[in-house]
C-alpha positions in Angstrom: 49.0 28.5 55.0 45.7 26.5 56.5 44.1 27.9 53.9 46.1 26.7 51.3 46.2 23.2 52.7 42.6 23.0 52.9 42.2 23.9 48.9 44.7 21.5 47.9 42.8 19.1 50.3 39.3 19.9 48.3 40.9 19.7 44.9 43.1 16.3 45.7 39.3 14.7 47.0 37.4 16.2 43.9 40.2 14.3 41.4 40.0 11.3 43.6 36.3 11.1 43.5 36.3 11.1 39.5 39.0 8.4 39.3 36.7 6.7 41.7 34.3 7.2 39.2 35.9 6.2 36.6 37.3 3.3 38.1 34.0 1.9 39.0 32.6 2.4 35.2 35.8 0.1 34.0 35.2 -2.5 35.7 31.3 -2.5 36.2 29.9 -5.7 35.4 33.4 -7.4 36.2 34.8 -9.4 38.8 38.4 -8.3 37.5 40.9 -6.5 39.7 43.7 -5.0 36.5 42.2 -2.2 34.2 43.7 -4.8 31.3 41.3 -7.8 33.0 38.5 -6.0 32.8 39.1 -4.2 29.4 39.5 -7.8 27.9 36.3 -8.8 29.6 34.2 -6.4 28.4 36.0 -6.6 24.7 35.3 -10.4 25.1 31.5 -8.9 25.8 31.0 -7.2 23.4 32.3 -9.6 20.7 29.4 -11.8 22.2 26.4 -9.8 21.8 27.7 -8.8 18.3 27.6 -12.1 17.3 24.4 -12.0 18.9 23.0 -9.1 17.2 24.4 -10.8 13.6 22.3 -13.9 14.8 18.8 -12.4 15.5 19.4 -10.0 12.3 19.6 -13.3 10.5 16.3 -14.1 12.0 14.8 -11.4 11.2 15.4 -11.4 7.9 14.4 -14.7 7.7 11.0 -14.1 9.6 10.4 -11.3 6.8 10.5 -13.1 3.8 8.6 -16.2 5.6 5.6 -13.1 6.2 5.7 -12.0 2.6 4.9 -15.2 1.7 1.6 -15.4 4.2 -1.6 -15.1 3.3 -2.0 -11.7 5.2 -4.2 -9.7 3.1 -7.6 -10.4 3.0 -10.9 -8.8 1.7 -14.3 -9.9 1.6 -17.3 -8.1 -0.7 -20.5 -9.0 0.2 -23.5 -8.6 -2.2 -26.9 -10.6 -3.7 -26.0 -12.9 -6.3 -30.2 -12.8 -7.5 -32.3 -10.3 -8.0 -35.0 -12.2 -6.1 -33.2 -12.7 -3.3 -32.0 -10.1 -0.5 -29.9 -9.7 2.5 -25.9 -10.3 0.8 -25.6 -14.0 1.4 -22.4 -14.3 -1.2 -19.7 -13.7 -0.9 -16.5 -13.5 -2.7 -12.9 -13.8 -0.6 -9.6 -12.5 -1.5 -6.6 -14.0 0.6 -2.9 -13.2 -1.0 0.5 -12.2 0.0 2.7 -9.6 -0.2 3.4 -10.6 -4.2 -0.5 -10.4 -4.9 -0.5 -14.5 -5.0 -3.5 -16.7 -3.5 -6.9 -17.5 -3.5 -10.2 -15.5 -4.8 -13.5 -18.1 -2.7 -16.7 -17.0 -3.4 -19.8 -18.5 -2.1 -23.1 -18.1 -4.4 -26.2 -18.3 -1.9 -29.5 -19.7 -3.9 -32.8 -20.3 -2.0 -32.6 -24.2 -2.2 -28.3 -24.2 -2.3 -25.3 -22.9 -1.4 -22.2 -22.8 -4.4 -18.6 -22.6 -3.1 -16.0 -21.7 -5.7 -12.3 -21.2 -5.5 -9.6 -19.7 -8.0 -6.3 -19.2 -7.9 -4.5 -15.5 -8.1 -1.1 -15.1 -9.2 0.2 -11.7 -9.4 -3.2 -10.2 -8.5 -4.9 -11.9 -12.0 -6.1 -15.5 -12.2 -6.2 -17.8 -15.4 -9.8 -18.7 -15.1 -12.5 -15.8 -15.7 -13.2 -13.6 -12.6 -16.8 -12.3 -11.6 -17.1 -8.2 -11.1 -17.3 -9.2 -7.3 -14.2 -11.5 -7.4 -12.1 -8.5 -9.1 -13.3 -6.4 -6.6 -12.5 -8.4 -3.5 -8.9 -9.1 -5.5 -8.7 -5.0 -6.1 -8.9 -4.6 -2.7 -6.7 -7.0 -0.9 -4.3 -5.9 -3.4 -4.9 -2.3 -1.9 -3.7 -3.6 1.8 -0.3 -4.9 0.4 0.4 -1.4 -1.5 -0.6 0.3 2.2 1.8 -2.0 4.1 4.9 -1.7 0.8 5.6 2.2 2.8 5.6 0.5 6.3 7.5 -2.2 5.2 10.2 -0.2 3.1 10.6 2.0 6.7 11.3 -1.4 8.6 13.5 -2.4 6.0 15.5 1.2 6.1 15.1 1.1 9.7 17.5 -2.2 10.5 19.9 -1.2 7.3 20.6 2.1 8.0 
């Protein structure tokens, strides 16, 4: 009969112990003393940082488009503008975005001057006639936004999936 007492005393502590358990997990984070308190406290919770979540998603989308739009991608191509002349003075620029729009500067080193010239790029071509160096510093900045499209598309998968 001791016996029996005893197990019925080690199985009545081990379901007390879980209820404890699970009473401290309800209301953890809570000051509330009614399991319906504290289950509308942490419904009331979790309706914040949703709307929290909903707000910095916002932002981050917003921040996204804003960096498409930055002149992020940049290359520079050296080289001797006269045959005379040595050590790769010029220099022609390439700064776009993410669409292949911006700005082709190149600098023409002389002995006596320095020329500084800029064009605009819209969709990686420009209106006014481009130098083999300017098409090359174009050709490839436009290769950094086709290596960041894969990274970007994974971002953009990662938050929408």
């Amino acid at each position: 009969m001791g016996l029996l007492g005893v197990l019925f005393g080690l199985i009545g502590h081990r379901r007390f112990r879980r209820l404890s358990r699970a009473h401290s997990l309800a209301f953890a984070g809570t000051e509330e003393k009614s399991l319906i308190a504290a289950v509308a406290h942490h419904a009331e919770e979790t309706a914040k940082l949703r709307a929290e979540l909903a707000t910095l998603a916002r932002e981050l989308a917003d921040l996204r488009a804003d960096l498409a739009q930055a002149l992020r991608h940049v290359a520079v191509v050296r080289y001797d503008a006269f045959g005379d002349m040595g050590g790769r003075m010029s220099f022609s620029a390439a700064v776009l975005d993410d669409a292949g729009d911006g700005l082709v500067i190149s600098s023409i080193h002389g002995r006596t001057e320095t020329r500084t010239y800029a064009k605009g790029v819209r969709r990686g071509t420009s209106d006014q006639p481009l130098s083999p160096e300017e098409e090359q510093a174009i050709r490839f900045a436009l290769r950094s936004v086709a290596a960041d499209a894969p990274a970007a598309e994974r971002r953009m998968a990662n938050t929408h999936g």
